[in-house]
C-alpha positions in Angstrom: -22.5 -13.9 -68.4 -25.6 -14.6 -66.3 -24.3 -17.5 -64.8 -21.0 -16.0 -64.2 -23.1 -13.0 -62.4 -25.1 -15.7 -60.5 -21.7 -17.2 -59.2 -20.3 -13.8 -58.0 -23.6 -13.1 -56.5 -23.5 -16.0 -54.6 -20.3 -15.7 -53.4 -20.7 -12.3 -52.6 -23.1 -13.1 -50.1 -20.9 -15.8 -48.6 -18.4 -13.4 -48.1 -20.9 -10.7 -46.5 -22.5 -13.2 -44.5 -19.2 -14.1 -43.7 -18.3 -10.9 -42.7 -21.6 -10.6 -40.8 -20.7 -13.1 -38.4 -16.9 -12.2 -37.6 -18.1 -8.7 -36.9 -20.8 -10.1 -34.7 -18.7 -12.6 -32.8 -15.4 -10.8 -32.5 -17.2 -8.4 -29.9 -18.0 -11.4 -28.0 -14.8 -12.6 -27.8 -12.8 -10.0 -27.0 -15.0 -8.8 -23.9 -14.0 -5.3 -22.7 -13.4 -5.3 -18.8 -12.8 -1.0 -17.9 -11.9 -1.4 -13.9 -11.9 2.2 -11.8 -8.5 2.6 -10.1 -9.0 4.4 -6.5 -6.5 5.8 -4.1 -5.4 9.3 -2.2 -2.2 9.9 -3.0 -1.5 12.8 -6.3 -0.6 10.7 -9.9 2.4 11.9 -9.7 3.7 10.8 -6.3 6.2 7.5 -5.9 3.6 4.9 -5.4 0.7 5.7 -8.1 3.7 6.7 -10.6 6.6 2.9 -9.9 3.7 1.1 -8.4 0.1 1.6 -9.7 1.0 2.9 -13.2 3.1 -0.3 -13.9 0.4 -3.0 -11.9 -2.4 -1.0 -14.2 0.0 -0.6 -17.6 0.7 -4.3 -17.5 -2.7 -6.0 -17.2 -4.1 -3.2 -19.4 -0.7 -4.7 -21.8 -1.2 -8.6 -20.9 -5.0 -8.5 -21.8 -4.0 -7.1 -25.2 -6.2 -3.9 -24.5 -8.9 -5.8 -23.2 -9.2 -4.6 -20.0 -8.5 -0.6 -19.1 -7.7 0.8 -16.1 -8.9 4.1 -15.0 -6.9 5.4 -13.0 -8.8 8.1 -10.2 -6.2 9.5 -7.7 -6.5 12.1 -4.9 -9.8 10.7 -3.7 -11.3 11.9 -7.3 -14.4 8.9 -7.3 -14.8 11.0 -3.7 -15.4 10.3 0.0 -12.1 10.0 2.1 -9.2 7.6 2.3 -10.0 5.4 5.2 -13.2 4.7 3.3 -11.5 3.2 0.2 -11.8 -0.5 1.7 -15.5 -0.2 1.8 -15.4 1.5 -1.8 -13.8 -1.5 -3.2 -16.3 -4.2 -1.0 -19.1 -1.9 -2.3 -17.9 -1.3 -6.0 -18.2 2.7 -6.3 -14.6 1.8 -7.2 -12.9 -1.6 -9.0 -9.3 -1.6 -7.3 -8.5 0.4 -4.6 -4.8 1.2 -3.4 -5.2 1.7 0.5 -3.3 1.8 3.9 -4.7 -0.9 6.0 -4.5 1.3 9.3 -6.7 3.8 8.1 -9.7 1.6 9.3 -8.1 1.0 12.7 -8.9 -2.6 15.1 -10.7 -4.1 11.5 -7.6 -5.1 10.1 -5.8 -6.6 13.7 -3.5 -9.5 12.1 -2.2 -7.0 9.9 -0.9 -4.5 13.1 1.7 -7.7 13.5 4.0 -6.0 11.2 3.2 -2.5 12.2 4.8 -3.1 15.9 7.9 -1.3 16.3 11.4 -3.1 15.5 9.9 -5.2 13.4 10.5 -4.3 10.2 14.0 -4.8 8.7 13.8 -4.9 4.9 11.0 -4.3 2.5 11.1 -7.1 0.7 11.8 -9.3 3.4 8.7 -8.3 5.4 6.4 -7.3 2.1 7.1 -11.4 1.5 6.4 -12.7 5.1 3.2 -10.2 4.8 1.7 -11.9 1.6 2.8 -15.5 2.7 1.1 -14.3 6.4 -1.7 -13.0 4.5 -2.8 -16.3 2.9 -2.5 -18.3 5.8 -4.1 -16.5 8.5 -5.7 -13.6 6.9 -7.5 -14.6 3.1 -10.3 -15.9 4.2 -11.1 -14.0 7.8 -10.4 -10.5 7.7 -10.5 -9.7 4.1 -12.8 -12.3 3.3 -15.3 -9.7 1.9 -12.8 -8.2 -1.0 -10.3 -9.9 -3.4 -6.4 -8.7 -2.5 -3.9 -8.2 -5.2 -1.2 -7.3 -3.4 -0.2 -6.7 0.3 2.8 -5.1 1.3 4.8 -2.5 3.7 6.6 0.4 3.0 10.4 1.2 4.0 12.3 2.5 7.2 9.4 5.1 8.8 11.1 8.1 10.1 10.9 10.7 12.5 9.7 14.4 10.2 9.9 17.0 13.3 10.8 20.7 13.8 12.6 20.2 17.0 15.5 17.9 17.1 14.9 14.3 18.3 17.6 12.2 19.7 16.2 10.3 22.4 13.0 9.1 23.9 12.3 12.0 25.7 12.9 14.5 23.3 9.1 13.6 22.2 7.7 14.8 25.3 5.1 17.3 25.0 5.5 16.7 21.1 2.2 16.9 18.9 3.1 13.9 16.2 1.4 12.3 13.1 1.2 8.6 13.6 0.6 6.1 10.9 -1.2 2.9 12.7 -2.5 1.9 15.7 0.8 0.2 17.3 3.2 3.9 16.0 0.1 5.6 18.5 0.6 3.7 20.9 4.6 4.3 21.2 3.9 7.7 20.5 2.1 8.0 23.6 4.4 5.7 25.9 7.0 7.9 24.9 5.0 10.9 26.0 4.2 13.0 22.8 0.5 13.3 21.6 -0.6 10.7 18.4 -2.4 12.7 15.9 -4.5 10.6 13.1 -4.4 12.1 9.9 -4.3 10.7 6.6 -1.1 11.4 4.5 -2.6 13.9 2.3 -2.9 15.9 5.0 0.4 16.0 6.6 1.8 19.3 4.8 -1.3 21.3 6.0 -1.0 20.4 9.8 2.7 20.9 9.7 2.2 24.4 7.7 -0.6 25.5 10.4 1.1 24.0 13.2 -1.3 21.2 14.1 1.5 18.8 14.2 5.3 19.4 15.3 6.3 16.7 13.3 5.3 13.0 11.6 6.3 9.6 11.4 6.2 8.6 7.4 8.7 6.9 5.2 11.5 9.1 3.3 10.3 8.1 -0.7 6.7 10.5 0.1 8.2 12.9 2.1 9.0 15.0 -1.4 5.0 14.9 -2.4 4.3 16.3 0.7 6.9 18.8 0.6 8.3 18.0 4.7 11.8 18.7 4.3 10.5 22.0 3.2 8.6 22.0 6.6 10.5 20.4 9.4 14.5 20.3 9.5 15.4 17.6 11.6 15.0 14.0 10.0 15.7 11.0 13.0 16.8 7.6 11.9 17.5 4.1 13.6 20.2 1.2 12.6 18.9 -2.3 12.5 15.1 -2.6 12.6 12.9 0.1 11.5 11.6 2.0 14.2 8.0 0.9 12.3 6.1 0.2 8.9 3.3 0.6 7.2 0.7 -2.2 5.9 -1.1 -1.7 2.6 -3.6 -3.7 0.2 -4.4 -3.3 -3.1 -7.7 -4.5 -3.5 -10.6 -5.7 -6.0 -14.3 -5.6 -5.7 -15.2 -9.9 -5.7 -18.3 -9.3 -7.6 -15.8 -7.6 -10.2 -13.2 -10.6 -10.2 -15.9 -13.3 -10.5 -17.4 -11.6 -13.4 -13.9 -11.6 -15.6 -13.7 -14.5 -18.0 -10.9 -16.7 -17.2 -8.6 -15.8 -19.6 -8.8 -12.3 -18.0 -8.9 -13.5 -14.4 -5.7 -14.9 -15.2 -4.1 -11.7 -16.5 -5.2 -10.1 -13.1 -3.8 -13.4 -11.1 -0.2 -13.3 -12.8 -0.1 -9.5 -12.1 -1.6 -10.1 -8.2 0.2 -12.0 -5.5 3.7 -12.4 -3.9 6.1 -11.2 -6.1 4.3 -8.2 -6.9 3.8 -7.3 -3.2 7.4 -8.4 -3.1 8.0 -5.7 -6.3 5.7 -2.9 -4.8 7.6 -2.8 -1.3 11.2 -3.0 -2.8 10.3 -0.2 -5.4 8.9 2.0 -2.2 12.1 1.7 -0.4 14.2 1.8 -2.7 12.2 5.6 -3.7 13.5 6.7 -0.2 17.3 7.2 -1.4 16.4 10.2 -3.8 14.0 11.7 -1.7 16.1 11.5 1.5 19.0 13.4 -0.6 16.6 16.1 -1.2 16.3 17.0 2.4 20.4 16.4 2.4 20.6 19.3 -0.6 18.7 21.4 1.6 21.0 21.2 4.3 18.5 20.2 7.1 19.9 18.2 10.2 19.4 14.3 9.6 20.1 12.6 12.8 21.2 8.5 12.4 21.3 7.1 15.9 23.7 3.3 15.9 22.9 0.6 17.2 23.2 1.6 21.0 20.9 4.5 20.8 18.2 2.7 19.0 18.5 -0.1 21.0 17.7 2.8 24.1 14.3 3.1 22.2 13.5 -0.8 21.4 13.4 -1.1 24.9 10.5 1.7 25.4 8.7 0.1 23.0 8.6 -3.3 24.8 5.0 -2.7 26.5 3.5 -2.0 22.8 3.8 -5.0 22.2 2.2 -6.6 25.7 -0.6 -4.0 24.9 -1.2 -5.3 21.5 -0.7 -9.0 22.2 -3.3 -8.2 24.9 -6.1 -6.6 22.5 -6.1 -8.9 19.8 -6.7 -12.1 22.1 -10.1 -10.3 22.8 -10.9 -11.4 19.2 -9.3 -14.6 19.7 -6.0 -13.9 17.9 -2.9 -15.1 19.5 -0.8 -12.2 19.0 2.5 -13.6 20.5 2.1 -16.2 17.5 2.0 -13.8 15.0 4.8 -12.1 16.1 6.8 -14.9 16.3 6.1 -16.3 12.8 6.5 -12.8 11.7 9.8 -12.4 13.1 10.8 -15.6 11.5 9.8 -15.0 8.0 11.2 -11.7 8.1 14.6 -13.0 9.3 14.6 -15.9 6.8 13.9 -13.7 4.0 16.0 -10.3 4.9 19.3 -10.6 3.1 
């Protein structure tokens, strides 16, 4: 019996010490990466809810609960949108979800596909983006954060109270512009630019600081505009402009991942999710345009004829902007050229 006890005692204390060690190891191993998720828009708007949620479910799913993502929307970690690029460079926050304009002149190879009539498909131009992005972008202008994804948004629209048809109906107009280059046209076609972020569009229509905005259809719902404005102007062909956005990591924060994790965030980053997260914006503008349809407000689509009329105004944008950027050694009629390639190579 003693020796039987001795035996069991012995083995006992393999098995504890064995225990000891997985419980001390296991900890180790399975390193526990939480990463704060920034951005301004409400949770429950189009791009934190088909975008964000899916980018943040998936690595949070991939890493087999390893790494968490917090998500913080509505400017919750504080300070103001066009701060969130600094946020991310800084690290108050891990991953921010930003538009690119907001910080306007930092960002200038990114205004190439923010020029009017550039734009024709999501997709198409969210894939030229990323591709123009690593090749001219990575490693000069965002050089001081780590970009997941880099992509545009679909059509942008005319959101105003009075009617507008042609050029000149924007005369004297007080209008919401999204980027650099949209001010610009704004104010060769004689209306007033006002900056604002998008969070802030249904207050300055409401209190009349704005007579209208230029945004895309899929977060005109959020903001409640057809609710605001009635008249909704269109173009065939080319969008009359985009948007560029990043989503974008604090370095420090991506360096300090183990590789195994890095890799989770690298087969989650990249083309085909920028190529995902501009398709599933556009395609969000179907429902939300039919909500302004079911209200019965006036939704003007000018053909090809008419928008050509306005493609024309816009011409002198571009000489501007070609101009400005070869001041920081940029040559912008190269951009726009390889731009207009990719875009037309990949547009279906």
């Amino acid at each position: 019996m003693t020796k039987r006890r001795t035996i069991l005692g012995v083995l006992g204390g393999a098995a504890i010490a064995a225990l000891s060690t997985a419980f001390t190891v296991t900890p180790a191993l399975a390193q526990e990466v939480t990463l704060k998720l920034h951005q301004f828009l409400p949770a429950q708007a189009n791009v934190p809810r088909l975008v964000l949620d899916v980018w943040a479910d998936k690595v949070e799913a991939d890493s087999k609960g390893r790494i968490k993502v917090e998500r913080y929307p509505s400017m919750q970690l504080g300070g103001k949108p066009p701060e969130l690029m600094d946020q991310a460079i800084d690290g108050v926050a891990d991953v921010v979800w930003t538009v690119v304009g907001y910080t306007p002149g930092r960002f200038p190879s990114t205004e190439v596909f923010e020029l009017p009539f550039m734009m024709t498909d999501a997709r198409a131009t969210s894939r030229a983006y990323w591709q123009m992005f690593e090749k001219h972008m990575k490693d000069t202008e965002f050089k001081d954060v780590h970009i997941l994804g880099a992509w545009v948004h679909g059509p942008g629209v005319f959101h105003t109270k009075n009617p507008v048809h042609v050029p000149g109906d924007l005369e004297g107009m007080k209008i919401r512009g999204g980027s650099r280059p949209v001010n610009s046209l704004l104010t060769h076609l004689g209306a007033t630019p006002v900056g604002m972020p998008v969070p802030a569009v249904s207050e300055g229509l409401s209190k009349g600081v704005i007579d209208g905005t230029t945004i895309p259809w899929e977060v005109t719902a959020a903001l409640k505009v057809p609710e605001l404005v009635g008249n909704h102007t269109e173009f065939s062909g080319a969008a009359l402009y985009t948007i560029t956005f990043v989503l974008a990591m604090n370095k420090d924060k991506y360096e300090s991942l183990p590789d195994d994790l890095k890799a989770v965030i690298d087969a989650n980053s990249g083309e085909e999710f920028s190529v995902f997260a501009g398709g599933t914006q556009a395609d969000a503008d179907i429902p939300a345009r039919q909500k302004a349809v079911d209200r019965g407000n006036n939704i003007i689509t000018l053909d090809a004829a008419q928008t050509e009329e306005w493609r024309k105004m816009a011409q002198p944008v571009y000489d501007e902007w070609i101009a400005d950027v070869k001041t920081t050694g940029i040559d912008g009629q190269a951009l726009i050229d390889e731009a207009k390639g990719l875009i037309a190579k990949y547009t279906k």
